[in-house]
N, C-alpha and C positions, 0 to 999 in steps of 0.2 A: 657802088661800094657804100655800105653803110655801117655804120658803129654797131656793135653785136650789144644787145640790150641786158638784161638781167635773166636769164633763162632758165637759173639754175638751181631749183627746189632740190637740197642736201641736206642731212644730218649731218648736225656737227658735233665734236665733243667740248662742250662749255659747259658743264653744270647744271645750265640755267633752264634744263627743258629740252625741245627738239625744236630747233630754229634753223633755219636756212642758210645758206651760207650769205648771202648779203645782208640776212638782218645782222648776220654776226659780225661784219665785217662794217656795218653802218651803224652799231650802236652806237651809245651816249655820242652821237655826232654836236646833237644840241649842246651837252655839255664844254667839248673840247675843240671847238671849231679853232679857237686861237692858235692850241698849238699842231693842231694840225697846219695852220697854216704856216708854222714854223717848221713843219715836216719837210716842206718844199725845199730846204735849205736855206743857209749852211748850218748845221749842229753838226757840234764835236761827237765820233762814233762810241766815246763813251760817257757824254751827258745822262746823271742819272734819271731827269725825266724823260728825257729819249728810250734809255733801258726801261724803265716800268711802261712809260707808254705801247714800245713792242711786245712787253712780256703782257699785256691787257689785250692789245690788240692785233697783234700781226703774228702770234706763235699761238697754236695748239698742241698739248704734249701727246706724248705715246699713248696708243689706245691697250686697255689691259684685255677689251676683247677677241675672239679665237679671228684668225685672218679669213677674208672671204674674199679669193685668188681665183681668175680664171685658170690657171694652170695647177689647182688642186679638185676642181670641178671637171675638167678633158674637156668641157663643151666648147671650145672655141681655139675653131685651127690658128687665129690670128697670133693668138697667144702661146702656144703652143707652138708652132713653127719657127719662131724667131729665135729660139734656142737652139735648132740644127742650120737655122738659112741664113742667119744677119751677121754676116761674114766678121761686122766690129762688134760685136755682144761677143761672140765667138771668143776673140782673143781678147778682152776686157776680161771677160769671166776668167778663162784661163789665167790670164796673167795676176785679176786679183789675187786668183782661189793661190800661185805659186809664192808670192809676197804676204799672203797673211795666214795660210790655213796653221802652219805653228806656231801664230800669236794668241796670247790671249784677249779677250775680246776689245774692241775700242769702239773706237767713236768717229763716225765719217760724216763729210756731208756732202751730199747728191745735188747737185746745184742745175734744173733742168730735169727734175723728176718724174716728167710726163704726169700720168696717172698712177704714179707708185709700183707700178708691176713693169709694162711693155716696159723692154730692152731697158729693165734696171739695172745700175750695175752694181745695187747694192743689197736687193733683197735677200739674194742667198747669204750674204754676209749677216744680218739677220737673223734668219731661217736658220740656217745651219751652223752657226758659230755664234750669237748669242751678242751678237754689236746693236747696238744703237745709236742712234744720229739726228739728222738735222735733214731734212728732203722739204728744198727749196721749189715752189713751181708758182711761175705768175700767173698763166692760165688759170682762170676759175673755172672752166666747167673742168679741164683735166683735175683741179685740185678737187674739184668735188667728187672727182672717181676717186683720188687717193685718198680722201678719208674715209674712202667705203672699204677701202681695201684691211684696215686695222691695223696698219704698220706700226714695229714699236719703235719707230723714232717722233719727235718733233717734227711738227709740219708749218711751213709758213707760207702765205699764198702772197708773195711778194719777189722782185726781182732783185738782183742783186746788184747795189748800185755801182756804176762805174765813175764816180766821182767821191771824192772822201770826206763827204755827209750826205744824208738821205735828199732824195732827189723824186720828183715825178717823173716817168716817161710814157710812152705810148706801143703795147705791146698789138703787132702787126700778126694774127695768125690767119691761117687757113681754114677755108672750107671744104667740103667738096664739092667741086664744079659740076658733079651731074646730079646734084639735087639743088636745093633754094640755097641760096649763101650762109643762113643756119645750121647747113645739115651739117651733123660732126662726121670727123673721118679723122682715126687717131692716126692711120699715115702722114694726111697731109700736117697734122698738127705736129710734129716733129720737124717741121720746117720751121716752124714760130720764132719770130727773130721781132729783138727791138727796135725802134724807129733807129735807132743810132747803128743799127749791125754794120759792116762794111761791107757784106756781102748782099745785103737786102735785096737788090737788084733779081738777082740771078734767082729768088726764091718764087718770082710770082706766077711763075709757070704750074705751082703745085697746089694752087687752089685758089678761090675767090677770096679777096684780102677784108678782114673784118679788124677794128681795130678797139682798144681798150685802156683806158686811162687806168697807171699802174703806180703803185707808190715803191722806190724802189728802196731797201735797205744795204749800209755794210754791212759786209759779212761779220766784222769787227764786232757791229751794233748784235746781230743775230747770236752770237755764242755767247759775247758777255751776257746779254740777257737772259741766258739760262744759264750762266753762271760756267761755261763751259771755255775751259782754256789752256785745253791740249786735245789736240783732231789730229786722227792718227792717218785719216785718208780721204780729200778732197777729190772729185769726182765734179772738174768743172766742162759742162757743154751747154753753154751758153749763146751757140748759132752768132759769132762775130764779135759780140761786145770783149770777152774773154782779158783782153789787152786794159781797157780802162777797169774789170774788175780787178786785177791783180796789181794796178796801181793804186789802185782805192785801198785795196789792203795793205801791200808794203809800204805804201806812202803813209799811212795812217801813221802822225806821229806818239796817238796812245795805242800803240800797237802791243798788246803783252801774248798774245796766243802765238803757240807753237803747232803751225802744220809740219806733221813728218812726210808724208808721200802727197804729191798733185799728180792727178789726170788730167788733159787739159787736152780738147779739142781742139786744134789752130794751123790755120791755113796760112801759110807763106802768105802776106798780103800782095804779092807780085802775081800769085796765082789765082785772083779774085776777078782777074781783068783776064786771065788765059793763058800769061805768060809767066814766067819765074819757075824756079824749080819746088820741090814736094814739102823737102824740110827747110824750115826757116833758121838757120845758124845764129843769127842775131836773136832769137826769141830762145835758143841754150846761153848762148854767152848772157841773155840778161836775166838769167833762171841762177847762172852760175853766179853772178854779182850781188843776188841775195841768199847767198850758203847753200847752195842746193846742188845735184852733181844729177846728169841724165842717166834714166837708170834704161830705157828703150825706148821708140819712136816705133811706132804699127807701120807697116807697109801698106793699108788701106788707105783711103782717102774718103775726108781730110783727115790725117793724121792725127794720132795720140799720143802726146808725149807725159813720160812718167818721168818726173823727179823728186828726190829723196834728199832729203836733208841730211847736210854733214853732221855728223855728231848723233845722229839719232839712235835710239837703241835699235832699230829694223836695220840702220846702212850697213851695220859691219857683216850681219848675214847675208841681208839680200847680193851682195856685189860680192860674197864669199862662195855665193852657190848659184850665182847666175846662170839657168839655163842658154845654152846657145844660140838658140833664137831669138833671145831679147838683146846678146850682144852685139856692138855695132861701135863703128868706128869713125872720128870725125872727118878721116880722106874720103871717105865716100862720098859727102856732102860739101864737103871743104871747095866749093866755088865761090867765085867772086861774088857774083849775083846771090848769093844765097846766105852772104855773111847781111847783107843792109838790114 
């Protein structure tokens, strides 16, 4: 096993020329070693040198360039196939396109962006309805696919931290096992989980484990710094950590942003070890303790759970015109084991 090195000649969008993504991501280091090393924590998620610091270094905005999409090109089944076969794209798309398509356009953030296109669940949202956002990916070489892609949201190639100030951690991805531990394979990179996931274990089955020192941000610190403070649709898969992100956020006590709807990938933690049931009861009742109400749970696995803020301008429709198949009831799940 060895540390995956700097590999990744990309244009970036800075101004400054055409620079690579690590030069872009290693400038003025001479300058601001200090507080970088105050990056490590603890700073408050809305310290205003912390906001400029991100808004210099760890955000790129929307590209005004035309988008260059494998699935606008047909050359590539990969891309192309996940749209009829990836059973949770399937009902993500669905379910987004039935909760937003009579909205006017907002603002989401894709938290676990891969490389901007495979199984996004927010590009059509883009594309075809005119939203922009925030696509989180710590992955660098992924992220250096998504800024080829020309998405018009913000892009930050940072994780999202699960503690409430910025933190380093160590992101764990894949390679493909039948080439050199370099080779990419954006399958197995969809397993990519951080050294803290709770599931880490059970991931290493899906490729040679390469690993990458990651700075990680709150979500809080990421939208203040673009000055953004009403997100109309989080889109968190985050492979484990998902629990310490949403504490980092709610717990944040300069918390002013208003999420209306979360997607949120999570696994019963009883079900990590093989045991426990599908949905986790205890992870609604603590969705329900910060104003929120479930709006459906996917019968895939692991599970996605959608919830909606009370009072939002989306709840009084969405739960007005709920398709049937996103209805569900809590006796179904209402076991012992499934409330912890």
């Amino acid at each position: 096993m060895q540390v995956l090195g700097s590999l990744y000649p990309v244009i970036t969008r800075t101004g400054e020329g055409d620079i690579t993504l690590e030069q872009f991501l290693n400038r003025g280091q001479d300058d601001d070693s200090s507080f970088r090393q105050r990056m490590k924590g603890p700073l408050s998620p809305d310290d205003p040198d912390l906001l400029q610091y991100t808004r210099e270094r760890f955000l790129i905005p929307p590209s005004s360039e035309p988008y260059m999409l494998e699935i606008e090109s047909g050359t590539s089944l990969e891309y192309s196939h996940y749209r009829s076969r990836v059973v949770s794209w399937i009902y993500l798309d669905n379910l987004i396109t039935s909760l937003f398509r009579e909205e006017p356009p907002g603002f989401f953030v894709e938290a676990g962006a891969l490389d901007g296109e495979y199984i996004s669940n927010t590009l059509d949202l883009e594309r075809l309805y005119g939203w922009t956002g925030l696509l989180v990916e710590v992955d660098q070489e992924l992220f250096s696919r998504l800024l080829k892609k020309n998405r018009k949201a913000w892009a930050s190639n940072t994780c999202l931290a699960t503690l409430p100030y910025p933190h380093e951690s160590t992101l764990v991805k894949f390679a493909n096992q039948a080439h050199s531990q370099h080779e990419f394979s954006l399958y197995a990179r969809v397993f990519n989980a951080l050294i803290e996931s709770q599931d880490l274990p059970e991931r290493t089955s899906h490729g040679i484990p390469v690993y990458q020192e990651s700075q990680c941000l709150p979500l809080e610190t990421l939208l203040l710094a673009i000055n953004v403070t009403h997100v109309h649709l989080v889109v968190l898969d985050v492979e484990g950590v998902e629990a310490g992100v949403l504490d980092s956020f709610f717990g944040s006590k300069s918390r002013n942003t208003l999420i209306d709807v979360w997607i949120v990938e999570h696994k019963h933690p009883e079900t990590i070890s093989g045991g426990g049931d599908r949905v986790h009861l205890g992870f609604i009742y603590w969705f329900q303790s910060m104003g929120y109400t479930l709006y459906t749970v996917s019968k895939h696995f692991p599970p996605d759970y959608t919830f909606i803020r009370n009072g939002s301008d989306i709840y009084k429709r969405a739960f007005a015109s709920r398709p049937p198949e996103y209805k569900w009831t809590f006796e179904e799940f209402d076991h012992e084991e499934n409330r912890r």
